[in-house]
N, C-alpha and C positions, 0 to 999 in steps of 0.2 A: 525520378520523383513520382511519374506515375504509380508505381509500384506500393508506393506510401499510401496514395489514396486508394488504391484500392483494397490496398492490405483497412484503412482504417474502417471500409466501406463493408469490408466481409465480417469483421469482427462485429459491426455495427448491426449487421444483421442477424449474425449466431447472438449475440446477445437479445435483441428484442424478440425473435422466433426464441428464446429459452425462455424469456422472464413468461411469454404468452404462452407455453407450454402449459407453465406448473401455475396459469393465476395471477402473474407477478405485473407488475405496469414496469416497462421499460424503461420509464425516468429515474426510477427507486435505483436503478447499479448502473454507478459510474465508471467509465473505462477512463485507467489511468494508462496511457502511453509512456513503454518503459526504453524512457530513450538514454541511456547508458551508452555510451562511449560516440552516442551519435554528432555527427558535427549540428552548431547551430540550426546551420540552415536547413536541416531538415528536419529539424521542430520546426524551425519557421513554418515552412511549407505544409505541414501536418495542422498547427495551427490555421493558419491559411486556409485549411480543408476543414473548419470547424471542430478540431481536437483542444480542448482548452487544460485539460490535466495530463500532467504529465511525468514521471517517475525517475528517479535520477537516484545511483548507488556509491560512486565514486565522486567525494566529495570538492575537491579542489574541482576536479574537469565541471562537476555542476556547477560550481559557485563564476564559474569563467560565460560560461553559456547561461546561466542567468544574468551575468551585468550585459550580457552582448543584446539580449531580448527581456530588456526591462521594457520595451514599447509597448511590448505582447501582455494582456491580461492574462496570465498562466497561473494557475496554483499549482504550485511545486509540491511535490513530495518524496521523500527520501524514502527508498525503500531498503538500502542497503544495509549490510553491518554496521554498527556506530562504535569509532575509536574515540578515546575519552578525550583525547586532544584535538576532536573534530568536532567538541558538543556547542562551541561555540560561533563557528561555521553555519553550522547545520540548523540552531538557534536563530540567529539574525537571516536567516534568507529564505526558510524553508514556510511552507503553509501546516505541511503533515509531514508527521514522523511516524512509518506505521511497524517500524521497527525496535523495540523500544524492550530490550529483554533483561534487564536490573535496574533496582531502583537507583543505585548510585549515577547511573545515565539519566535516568528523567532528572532526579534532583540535577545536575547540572544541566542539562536543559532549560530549568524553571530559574535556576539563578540565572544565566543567560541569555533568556528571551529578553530582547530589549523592551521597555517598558512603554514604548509608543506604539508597539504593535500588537494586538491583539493574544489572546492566548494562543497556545501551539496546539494544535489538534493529534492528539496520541493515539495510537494501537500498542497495546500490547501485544508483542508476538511467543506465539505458545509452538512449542514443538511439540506437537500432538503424535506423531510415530516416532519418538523415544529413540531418534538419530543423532548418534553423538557425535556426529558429523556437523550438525545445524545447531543453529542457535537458537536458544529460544524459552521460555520458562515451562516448568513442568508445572500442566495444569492442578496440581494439587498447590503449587505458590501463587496460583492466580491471584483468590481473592486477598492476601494478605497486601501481596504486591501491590493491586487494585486500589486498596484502601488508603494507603501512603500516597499514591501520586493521585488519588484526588484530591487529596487536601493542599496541592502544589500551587499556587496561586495562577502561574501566569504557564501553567499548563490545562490544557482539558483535555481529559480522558474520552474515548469515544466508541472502544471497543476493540477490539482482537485481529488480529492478524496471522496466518498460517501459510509455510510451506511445507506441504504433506509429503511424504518418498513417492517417488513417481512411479505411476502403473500405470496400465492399459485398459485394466478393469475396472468400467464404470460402475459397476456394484460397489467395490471398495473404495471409488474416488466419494463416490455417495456418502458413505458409510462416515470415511475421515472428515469429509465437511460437514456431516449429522450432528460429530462432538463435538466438533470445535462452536457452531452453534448452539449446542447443548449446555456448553461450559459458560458461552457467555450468556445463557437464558438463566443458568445459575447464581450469576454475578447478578444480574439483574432483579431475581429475586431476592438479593440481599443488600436491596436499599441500590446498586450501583445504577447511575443514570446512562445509559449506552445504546448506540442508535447505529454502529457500524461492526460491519463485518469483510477483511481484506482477504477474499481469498478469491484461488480462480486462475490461472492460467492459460495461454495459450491452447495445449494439451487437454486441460478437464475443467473449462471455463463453465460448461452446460451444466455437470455433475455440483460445482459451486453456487451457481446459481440458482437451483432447485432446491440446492439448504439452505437458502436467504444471506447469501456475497451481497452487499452493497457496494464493494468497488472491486473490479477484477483487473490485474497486471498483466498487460500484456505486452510485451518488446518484438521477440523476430517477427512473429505474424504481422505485426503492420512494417515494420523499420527493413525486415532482410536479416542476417546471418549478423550477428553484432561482430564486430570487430575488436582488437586488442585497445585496454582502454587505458588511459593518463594512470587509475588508482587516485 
C-alpha cells in the first residue's frame, strides 16, 4: 500500500512542477486514478491518501467496486470502450464518460441517465493519429457530432478526450496534444460551450499538460503493474 501513496505522491508532483512550468495553477488538471482491475481496497487506500477521482474501463468489475465504496465520496469515471449493452450501466453509476466515440452511444446514454441524477458529464474521444487500432472519431466528424449530443438533455458535453500512439519524443507528444487542443479551440469557436480536455498519461503527462489537459489518466505509476481484469 505504501507504494500507492507514493506513486500518488509523485504524479502529484510531476503534475504541479508541469502546470508551474508553462504558467498553469495546479488546481486547473485533475488527476484521475485509473484503477482498472484494481481490488476495492486499494481505491479505498488511495482515497484514503486524498485521491478522490478515479477511472475505471471494465464495466461489471466497476459497477461491483462502486457498490463496495459507495461510503467514499469518489467521482467515477469511465474511461474505457463503451458496448451498447453496457450504456445502461455505465449511465446509472458513472459521474464522467470520457469515452464517448458515436452518437448512437451518447443518445443511449441520455435516454438512460436516470432522471434524479444530474446530467452525465461527456468527452468526446478523437483519434487524432489516424490508428485504426483505437477508437475514436475523426476530427473532421467532431463538430457535427458535437452538435447532436449537445442538444441531449440529460447529457453535458464538456470537451475531448485523446489517446495518441505512443512515442518517446516529446516534440511529437507536444505536437499531438497541440491539435487535439486546437480542434477543440475550433468547436468552441463554433458556439460549443467546452471547459475540458482528457489527455495525458503516465508516459507524456508533461507534454499534455503544457497543451492545456485538464484531467490526465494515470493507472501503473500510482496502482503498479495492473493485472488481468473481470472485462
Amino acid at each position: 500500500m505504501t507504494e500507492i501513496t507514493q506513486g500518488i505522491d509523485n504524479i502529484r508532483k510531476r503534475v504541479t512542477d508541469s502546470a508551474l512550468s508553462c504558467g498553469r495553477k495546479p488546481a486547473e488538471i485533475k488527476l484521475i486514478a485509473v484503477s482498472k482491475t484494481r481490488p476495492a481496497d486499494d481505491i479505498r487506500y488511495a482515497y484514503d491518501h486524498g485521491q478522490k477521482y478515479f477511472g475505471e474501463s471494465y464495466c461489471q468489475e466497476a459497477i461491483e467496486k462502486i457498490e463496495e465504496l459507495k461510503d467514499c465520496a469518489i467521482e467515477w469515471h469511465f474511461v474505457g470502450p463503451i458496448q451498447s449493452n453496457k450504456t445502461r450501466l455505465i449511465a446509472s453509476h458513472f459521474d464522467w464518460v470520457h469515452s464517448v466515440d458515436r452518437l448512437k452511444i451518447a443518445r443511449r446514454l441520455n435516454e438512460q441517465r436516470p432522471p434524479h441524477l444530474p446530467p452525465l458529464n461527456i468527452c468526446l474521444q478523437v483519434n487524432i493519429s489516424g490508428e485504426s487500432s483505437k477508437s475514436g472519431l475523426h476530427p473532421d466528424e467532431l463538430l457535427a457530432t458535437a452538435r447532436s449530443i449537445s442538444a441531449l438533455p440529460r447529457l453535458r458535453l464538456r470537451g475531448l478526450m485523446a489517446i495518441p500512439a505512443r512515442t518517446n519524443d516529446t516534440q511529437q507528444q507536444l505536437k499531438t496534444f497541440t491539435a487535439i487542443a486546437t480542434a477543440q479551440d475550433q468547436l468552441i469557436a463554433q458556439g460549443l460551450t467546452l471547459d475540458s480536455l482528457s489527455m495525458g498519461m503516465s508516459d507524456d503527462l508533461e507534454a499534455a499538460i503544457m497543451a492545456g489537459a485538464t484531467m490526465v489518466r494515470v493507472g501503473s505509476a500510482i496502482f503498479g503493474k495492473r493485472v488481468m481484469g473481470k472485462g
